[in-house]
Structures are given as structure tokens and as C-alpha cells.
C-alpha positions in Angstrom: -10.0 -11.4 3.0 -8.3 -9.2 5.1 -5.0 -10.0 4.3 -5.5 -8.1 1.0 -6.5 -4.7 3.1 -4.0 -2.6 2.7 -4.5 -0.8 6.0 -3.5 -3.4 7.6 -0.2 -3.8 6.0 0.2 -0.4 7.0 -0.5 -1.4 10.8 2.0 -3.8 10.5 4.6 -1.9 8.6 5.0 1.1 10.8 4.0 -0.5 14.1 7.7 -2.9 13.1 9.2 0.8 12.3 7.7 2.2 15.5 9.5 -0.5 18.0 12.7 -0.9 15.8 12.5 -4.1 14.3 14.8 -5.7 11.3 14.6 -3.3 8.4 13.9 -6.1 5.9 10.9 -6.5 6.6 9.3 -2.7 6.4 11.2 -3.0 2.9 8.9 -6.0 2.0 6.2 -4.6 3.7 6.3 -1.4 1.9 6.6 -3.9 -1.5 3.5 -5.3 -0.5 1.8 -2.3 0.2 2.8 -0.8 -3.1 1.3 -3.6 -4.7 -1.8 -3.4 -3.5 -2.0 0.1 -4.5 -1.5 -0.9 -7.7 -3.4 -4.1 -8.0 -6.2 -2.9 -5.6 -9.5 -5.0 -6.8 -11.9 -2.7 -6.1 -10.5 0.0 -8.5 -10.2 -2.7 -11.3 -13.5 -3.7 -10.7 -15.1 0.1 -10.2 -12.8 0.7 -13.9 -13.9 -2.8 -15.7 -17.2 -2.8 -14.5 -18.0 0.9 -15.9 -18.6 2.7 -12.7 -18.6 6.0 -12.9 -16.3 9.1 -13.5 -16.3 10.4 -10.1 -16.3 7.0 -8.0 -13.3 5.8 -10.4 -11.7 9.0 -9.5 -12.5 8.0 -5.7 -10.5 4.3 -6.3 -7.7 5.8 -8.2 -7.2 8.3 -5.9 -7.3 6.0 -2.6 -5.2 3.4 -4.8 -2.1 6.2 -5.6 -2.4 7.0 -1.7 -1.8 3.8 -1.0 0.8 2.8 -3.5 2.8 6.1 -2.5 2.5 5.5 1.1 4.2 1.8 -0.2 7.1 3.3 -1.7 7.7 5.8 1.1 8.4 2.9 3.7 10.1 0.9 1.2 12.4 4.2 0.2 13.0 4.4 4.3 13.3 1.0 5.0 16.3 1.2 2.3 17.8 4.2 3.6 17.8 2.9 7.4 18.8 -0.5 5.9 22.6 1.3 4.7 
């Protein structure tokens, strides 16, 4: 179960940026990451299971952090990558 946090792909991610690793990886770490953003299960189940306004608003809101964060070290792991 906590391979699908996305906080620790985070951990990972910039901890490999932090001590200069291969630059293929952040880019398929920051894949994953946006991913999860998007496929998060607890803001599909808050949305599906009729939860309401403000705690979707909570989910959608921590699931677009997460999905930008994503692209952000994808979009630098491409740049550093040329």
C-alpha cells in the first residue's frame, strides 16, 4: 500500500535529483507521480461515493498538487536530460 503514496515518490524523486543521479529516472519518476495525481483513489472514491463539496474540493485540490509537482520534475528531468 505504500507504493501508491505519492509522497513517497516524491522522496525518491528529488532525493535521486538531490545526489545527481541518471536523469531517466526523475523523468519516470515525475511520470509516476503525475499519475497518481491524476488516478489518486481517494479522490475517486471521495467523488463516486458522494462525499461532500468541500472534502472533494480538499482531494482535487491535494490531487492537482500532486499531479503538478509530477510534471515539474518530469519538465526538469527533460531539460537536464538535453
Amino acid at each position: 500500500m505504500s507504493e501508491l503514496c505519492a509522497y513517497k515518490h516524491l522522496y525518491r524523486t528529488l532525493s535521486t535529483l538531490v545526489r545527481g543521479g541518471e536523469m531517466t529516472e526523475p523523468v519516470r519518476a515525475g511520470r509516476n507521480i503525475a499519475l497518481l495525481g491524476i488516478f489518486c483513489p481517494i479522490f475517486w472514491f471521495a467523488l463516486f461515493s458522494g462525499a461532500n463539496a468541500s472534502t472533494l474540493k480538499l482531494h482535487a485540490a491535494h490531487s492537482g498538487i500532486v499531479f503538478l509537482t509530477g510534471l515539474t520534475i518530469l519538465m526538469i528531468g527533460l531539460i537536464k536530460k538535453e
